[in-house]
C-alpha positions as CSV (number, residue, x, y, z in Angstrom):
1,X,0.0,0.0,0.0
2,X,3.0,2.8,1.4
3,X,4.4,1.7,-2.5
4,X,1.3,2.4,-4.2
5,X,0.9,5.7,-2.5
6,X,4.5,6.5,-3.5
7,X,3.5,6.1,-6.6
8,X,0.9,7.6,-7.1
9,X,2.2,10.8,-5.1
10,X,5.7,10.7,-8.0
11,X,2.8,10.2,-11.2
12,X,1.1,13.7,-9.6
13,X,4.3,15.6,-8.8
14,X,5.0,14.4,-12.9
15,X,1.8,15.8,-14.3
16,X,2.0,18.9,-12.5
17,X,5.6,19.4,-13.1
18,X,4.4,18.6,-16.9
19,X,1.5,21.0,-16.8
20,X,3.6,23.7,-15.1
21,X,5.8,23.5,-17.9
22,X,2.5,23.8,-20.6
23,X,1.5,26.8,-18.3
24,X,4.8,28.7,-19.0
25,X,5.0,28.5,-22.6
26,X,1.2,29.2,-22.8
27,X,2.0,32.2,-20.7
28,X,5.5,32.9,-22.9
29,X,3.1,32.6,-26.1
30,X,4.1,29.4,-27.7
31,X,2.0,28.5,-30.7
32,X,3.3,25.2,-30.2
33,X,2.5,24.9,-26.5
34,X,-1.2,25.8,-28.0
35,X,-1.5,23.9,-30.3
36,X,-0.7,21.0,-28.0
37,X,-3.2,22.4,-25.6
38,X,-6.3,22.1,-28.3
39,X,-5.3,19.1,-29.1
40,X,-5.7,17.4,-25.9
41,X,-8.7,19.4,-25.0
42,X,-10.5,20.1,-27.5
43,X,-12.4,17.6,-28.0
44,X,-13.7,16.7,-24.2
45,X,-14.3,20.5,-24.2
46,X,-16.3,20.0,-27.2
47,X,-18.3,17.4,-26.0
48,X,-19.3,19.6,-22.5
49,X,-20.3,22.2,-24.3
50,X,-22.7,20.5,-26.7
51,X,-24.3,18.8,-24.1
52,X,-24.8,22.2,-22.2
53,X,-26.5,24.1,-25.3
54,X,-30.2,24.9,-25.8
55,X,-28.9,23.9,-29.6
56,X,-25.8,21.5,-29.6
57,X,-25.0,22.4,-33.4
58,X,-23.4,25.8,-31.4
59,X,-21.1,23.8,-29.8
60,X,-17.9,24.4,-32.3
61,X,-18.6,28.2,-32.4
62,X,-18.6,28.3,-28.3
63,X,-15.9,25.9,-28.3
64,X,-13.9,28.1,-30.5
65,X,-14.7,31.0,-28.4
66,X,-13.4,29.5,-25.1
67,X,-9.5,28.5,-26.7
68,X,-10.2,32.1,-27.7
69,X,-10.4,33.3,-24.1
70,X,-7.6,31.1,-22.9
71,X,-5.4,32.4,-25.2
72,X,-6.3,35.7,-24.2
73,X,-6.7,35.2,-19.8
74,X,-3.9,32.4,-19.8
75,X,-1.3,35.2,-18.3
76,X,-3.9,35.4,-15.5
77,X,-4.2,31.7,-14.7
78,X,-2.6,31.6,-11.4
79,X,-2.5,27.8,-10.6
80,X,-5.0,28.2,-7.5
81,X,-6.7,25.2,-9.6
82,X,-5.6,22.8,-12.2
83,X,-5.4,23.8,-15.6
84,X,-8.0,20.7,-16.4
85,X,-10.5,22.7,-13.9
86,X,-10.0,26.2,-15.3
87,X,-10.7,25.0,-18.7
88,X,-13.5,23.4,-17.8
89,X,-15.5,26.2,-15.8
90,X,-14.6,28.5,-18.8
91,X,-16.7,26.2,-21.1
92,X,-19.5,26.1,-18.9
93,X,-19.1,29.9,-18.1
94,X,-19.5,30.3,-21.8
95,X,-21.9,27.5,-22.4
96,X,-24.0,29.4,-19.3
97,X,-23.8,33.3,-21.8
98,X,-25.1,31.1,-24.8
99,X,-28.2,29.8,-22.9
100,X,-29.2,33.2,-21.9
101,X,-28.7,34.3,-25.3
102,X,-30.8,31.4,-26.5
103,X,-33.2,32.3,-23.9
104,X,-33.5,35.8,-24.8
105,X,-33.1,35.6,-28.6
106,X,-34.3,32.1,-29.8
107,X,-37.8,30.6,-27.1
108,X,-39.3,32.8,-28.7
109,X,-39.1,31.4,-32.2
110,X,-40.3,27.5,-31.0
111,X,-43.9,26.8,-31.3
112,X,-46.4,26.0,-27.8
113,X,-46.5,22.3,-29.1
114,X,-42.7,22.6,-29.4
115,X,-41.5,24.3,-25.8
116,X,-44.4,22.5,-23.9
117,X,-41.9,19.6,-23.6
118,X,-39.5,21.4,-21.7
119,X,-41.0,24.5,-20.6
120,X,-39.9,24.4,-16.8
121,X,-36.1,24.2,-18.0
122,X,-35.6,25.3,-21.5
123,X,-32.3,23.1,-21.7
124,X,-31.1,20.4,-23.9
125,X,-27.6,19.2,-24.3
126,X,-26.0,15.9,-26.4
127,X,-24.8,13.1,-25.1
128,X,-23.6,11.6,-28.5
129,X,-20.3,13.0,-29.1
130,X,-19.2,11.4,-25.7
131,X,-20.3,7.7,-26.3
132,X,-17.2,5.9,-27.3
133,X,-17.9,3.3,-30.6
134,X,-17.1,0.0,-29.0
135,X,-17.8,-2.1,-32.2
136,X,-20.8,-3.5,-31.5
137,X,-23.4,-5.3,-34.0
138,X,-26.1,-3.3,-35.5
139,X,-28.9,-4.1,-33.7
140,X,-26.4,-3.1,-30.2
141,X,-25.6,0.0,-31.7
142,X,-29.7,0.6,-32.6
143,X,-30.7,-0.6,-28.3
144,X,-27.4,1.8,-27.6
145,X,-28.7,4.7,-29.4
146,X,-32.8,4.1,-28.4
147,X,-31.5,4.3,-24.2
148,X,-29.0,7.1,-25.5
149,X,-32.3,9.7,-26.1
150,X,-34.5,8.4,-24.1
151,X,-31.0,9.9,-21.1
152,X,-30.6,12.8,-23.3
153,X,-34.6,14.1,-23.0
154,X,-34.6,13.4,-19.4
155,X,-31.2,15.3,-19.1
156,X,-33.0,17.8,-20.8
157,X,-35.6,18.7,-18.0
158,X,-33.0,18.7,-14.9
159,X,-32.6,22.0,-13.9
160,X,-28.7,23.3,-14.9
161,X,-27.6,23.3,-11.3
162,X,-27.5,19.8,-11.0
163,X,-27.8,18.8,-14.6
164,X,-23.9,20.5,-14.5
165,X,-23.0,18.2,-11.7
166,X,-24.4,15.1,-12.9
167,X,-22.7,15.5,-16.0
168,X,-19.1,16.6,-14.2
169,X,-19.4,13.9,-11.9
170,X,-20.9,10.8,-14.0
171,X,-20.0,11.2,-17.3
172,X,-16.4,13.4,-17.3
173,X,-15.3,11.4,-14.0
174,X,-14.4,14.6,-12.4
175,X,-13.9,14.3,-8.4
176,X,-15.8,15.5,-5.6
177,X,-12.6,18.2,-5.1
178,X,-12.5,18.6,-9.1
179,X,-16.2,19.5,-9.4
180,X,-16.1,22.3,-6.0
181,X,-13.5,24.0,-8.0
182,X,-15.0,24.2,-11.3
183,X,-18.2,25.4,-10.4
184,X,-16.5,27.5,-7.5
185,X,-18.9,25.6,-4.7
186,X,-18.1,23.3,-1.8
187,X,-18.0,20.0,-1.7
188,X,-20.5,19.5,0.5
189,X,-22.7,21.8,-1.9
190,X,-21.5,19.3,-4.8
191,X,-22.7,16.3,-3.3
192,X,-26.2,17.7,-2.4
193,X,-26.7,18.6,-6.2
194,X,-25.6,15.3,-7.2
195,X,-28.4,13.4,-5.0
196,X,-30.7,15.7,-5.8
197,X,-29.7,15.5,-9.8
198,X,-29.4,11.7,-9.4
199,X,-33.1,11.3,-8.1
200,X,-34.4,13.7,-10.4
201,X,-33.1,11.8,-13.5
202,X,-34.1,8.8,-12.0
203,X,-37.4,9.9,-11.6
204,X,-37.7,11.2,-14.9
205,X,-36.4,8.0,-16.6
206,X,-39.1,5.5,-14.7
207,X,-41.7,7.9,-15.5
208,X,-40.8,8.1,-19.0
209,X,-40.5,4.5,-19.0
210,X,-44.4,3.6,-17.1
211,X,-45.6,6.5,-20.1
212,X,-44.3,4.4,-22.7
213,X,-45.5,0.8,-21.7
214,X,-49.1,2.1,-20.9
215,X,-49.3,3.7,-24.6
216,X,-48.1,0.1,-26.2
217,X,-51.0,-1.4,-23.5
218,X,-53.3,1.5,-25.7
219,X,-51.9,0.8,-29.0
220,X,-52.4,-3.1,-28.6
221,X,-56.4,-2.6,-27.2
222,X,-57.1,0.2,-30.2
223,X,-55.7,-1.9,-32.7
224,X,-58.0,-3.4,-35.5
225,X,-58.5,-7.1,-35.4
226,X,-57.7,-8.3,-38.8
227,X,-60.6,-9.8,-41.0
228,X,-60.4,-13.6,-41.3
229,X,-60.1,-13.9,-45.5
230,X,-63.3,-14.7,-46.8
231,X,-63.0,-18.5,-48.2
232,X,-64.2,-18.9,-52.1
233,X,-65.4,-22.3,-53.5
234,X,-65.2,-23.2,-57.1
């Protein structure tokens, strides 16, 4: 166990030594140093963000906007948390301006029958671009995809507070510690939203699910029986 611990304690000094280093040139403007930086964050950034837009199909424009911000605040990034964390809660600082945009400029473009579905949150995000492709058959991949947005509508109607957390916590692996930081909470604030998020979309996800078996009971009663064919003699 005392080894383990060693070695875990050397792997952290190593990737903070390593991300002090990234820091530096960032700050000393390295193009190189940046483009390193998109590169290994892009993508996860990406993915955050389109699953925190009313409209996922903004997602490149805000991602491009928040490398756009680092870029510009990196000289003022002064360590107090990980440069993992600060990236983060600039994407869902930015994600957070787009939804009020959305909110101001765009509800009022979507139909009753439309905003009825969500009307007591207004928030949809995407889960796909996070799913990893693990090679599965076709009709895996079609079960995958059918549980996929039946998680993404309920997601949809938690409220952002603990919608964030969830997400943070359950699907980005973030810790307890990790979380506090990004959304400049504490901990015991994190956990709270995360009960309270984890009952909600459990809630949601029965419900959805007792909706949909009683309107296949429907269907089934309202169905037509078919005709017996009428027999002809020669």
């Amino acid at each position: 166990m005392a080894g383990l611990t060693m070695a875990d304690a050397i792997s952290a000094i190593g990737i903070r030594t390593e991300e002090a280093s990234l820091v530096a040139d960032l700050k000393a403007g390295s193009e190189e140093a940046f483009g390193l930086l998109i590169a290994q964050y892009h993508q996860p950034i990406f993915s955050l963000i389109a699953r925190s837009l009313n409209d996922p199909s903004d997602a490149a424009d805000i991602t491009q906007e928040v490398f756009i911000k680092v870029f510009r605040s990196i000289r003022g990034f002064n360590g107090d948390a990980s440069l993992r964390t600060w990236l983060y809660r600039i994407a869902l600082h930015e994600a957070s301006n787009q939804r009020r945009w959305w909110s101001r400029h765009k509800r009022q473009e979507i139909t009753i029958d439309a905003s009825s579905e969500c009307e007591d949150t207004g928030e949809s995000f995407s889960l796909a671009s996070t799913l990893a492709d693990r090679g599965d058959s076709p009709f895996e991949q079609a079960a995958q995809g059918e549980i996929r947005l039946r998680v993404e509508g309920c997601l949809r109607q938690l409220p952002d507070v603990f919608r964030a957390v969830v997400v943070l916590r359950e699907i980005e692996a973030f810790s307890y510690e990790e979380i506090a930081e990004i959304l400049e909470v504490n901990i015991g604030t994190v956990k709270s939203r995360l009960t309270r998020g984890r009952a909600a979309l459990r809630t949601l996800l029965i419900a959805q699910d007792t909706s949909e078996k009683n309107a296949r009971k429907t269907n089934r009663v309202e169905a037509p029986m078919n005709p017996r064919p009428v027999e002809t003699t020669r």
